[in-house]
N, C-alpha and C positions, 0 to 999 in steps of 0.2 A: 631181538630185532625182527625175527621174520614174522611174529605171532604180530606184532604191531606194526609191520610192513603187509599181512593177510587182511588187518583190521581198515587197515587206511585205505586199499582196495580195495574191498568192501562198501568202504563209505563213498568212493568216487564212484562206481557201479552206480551205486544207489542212488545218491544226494547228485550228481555234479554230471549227467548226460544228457545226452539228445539224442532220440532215434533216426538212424541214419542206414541207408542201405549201398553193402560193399559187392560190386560188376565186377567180373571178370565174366568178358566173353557172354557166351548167354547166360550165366551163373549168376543167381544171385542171393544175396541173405540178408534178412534185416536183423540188426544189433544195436546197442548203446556203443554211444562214443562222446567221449570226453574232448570240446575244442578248445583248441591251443594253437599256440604260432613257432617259428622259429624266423629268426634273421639271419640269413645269407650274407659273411662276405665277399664281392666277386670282385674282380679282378678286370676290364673291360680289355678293348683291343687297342684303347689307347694307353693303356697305365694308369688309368681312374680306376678306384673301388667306386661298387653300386652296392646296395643293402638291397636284397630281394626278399622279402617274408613270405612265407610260405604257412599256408594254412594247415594246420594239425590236427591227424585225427587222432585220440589216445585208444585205444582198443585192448579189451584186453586178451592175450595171445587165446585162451584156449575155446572163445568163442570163435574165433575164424576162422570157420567152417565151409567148406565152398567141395558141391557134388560129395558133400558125407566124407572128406579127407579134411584135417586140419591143415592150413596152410600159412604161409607167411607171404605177407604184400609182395606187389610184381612191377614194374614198371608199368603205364596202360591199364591197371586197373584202375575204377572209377569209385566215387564214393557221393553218393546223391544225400543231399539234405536240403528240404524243403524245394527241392523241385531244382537244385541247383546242382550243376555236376563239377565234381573237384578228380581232375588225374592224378594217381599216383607217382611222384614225379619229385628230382629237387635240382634244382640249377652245380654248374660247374663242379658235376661227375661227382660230385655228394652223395653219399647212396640214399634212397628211396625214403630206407624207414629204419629206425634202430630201436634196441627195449628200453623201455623209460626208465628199468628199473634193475637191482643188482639180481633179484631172482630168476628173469624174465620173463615176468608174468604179465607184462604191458606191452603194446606195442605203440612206438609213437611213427606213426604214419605221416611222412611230407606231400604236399598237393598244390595241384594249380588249377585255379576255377578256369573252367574251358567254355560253358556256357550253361543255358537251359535247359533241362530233363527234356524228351519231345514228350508230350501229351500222352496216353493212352487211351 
């Protein structure tokens, strides 16, 4: 299972990303990343459920790289694609980001589009 769990990340690496670049603070790195979603159930302050979806970055752990330490996603970090900035972030005290996988060679990053890249 894991020779064919190495093989199928390999193929999302390759075949199934976007290049995207991961901020933290003045830090930054560009990498593939594999988008995905996840659906929030929340709970409101009236006794309504909302569904909040939450844009997904898939990354895989041992690229995320930030100042030459590998690291694992932070709250407030930023993830830029195509000029669009996404915070690392996930509604109703949900944590942040978890491993997509049993090894954890993936990370699956939650976010919320904040706005426009500024220009450079």
């Amino acid at each position: 299972m894991r020779k064919a769990h190495e093989w199928l990340e390999e193929q999302r690496g390759q075949y199934l990303t976007v290049p995207v670049t991961y901020r933290r603070g003045t830090y930054s790195t560009t990498l593939s990343a594999t988008i995905g979603k996840t659906v929030f159930k929340v709970l409101d302050d009236y006794g309504r459920y909302q569904y909040i979806e939450s844009r997904d970055y898939l990354i895989s752990a041992a690229v995320l790289i930030i100042d030459g330490e590998r690291v694992l996603p932070e709250p407030g970090d930023e993830i830029i694609e195509d000029n669009l900035v996404y915070e690392v972030m996930a509604p109703n005290h949900e944590p942040e980001w978890r491993y997509s996988d049993n090894y954890r060679k993936c990370l699956r990053i939650h976010t919320k589009f904040t706005g426009d890249a500024p220009e450079l």
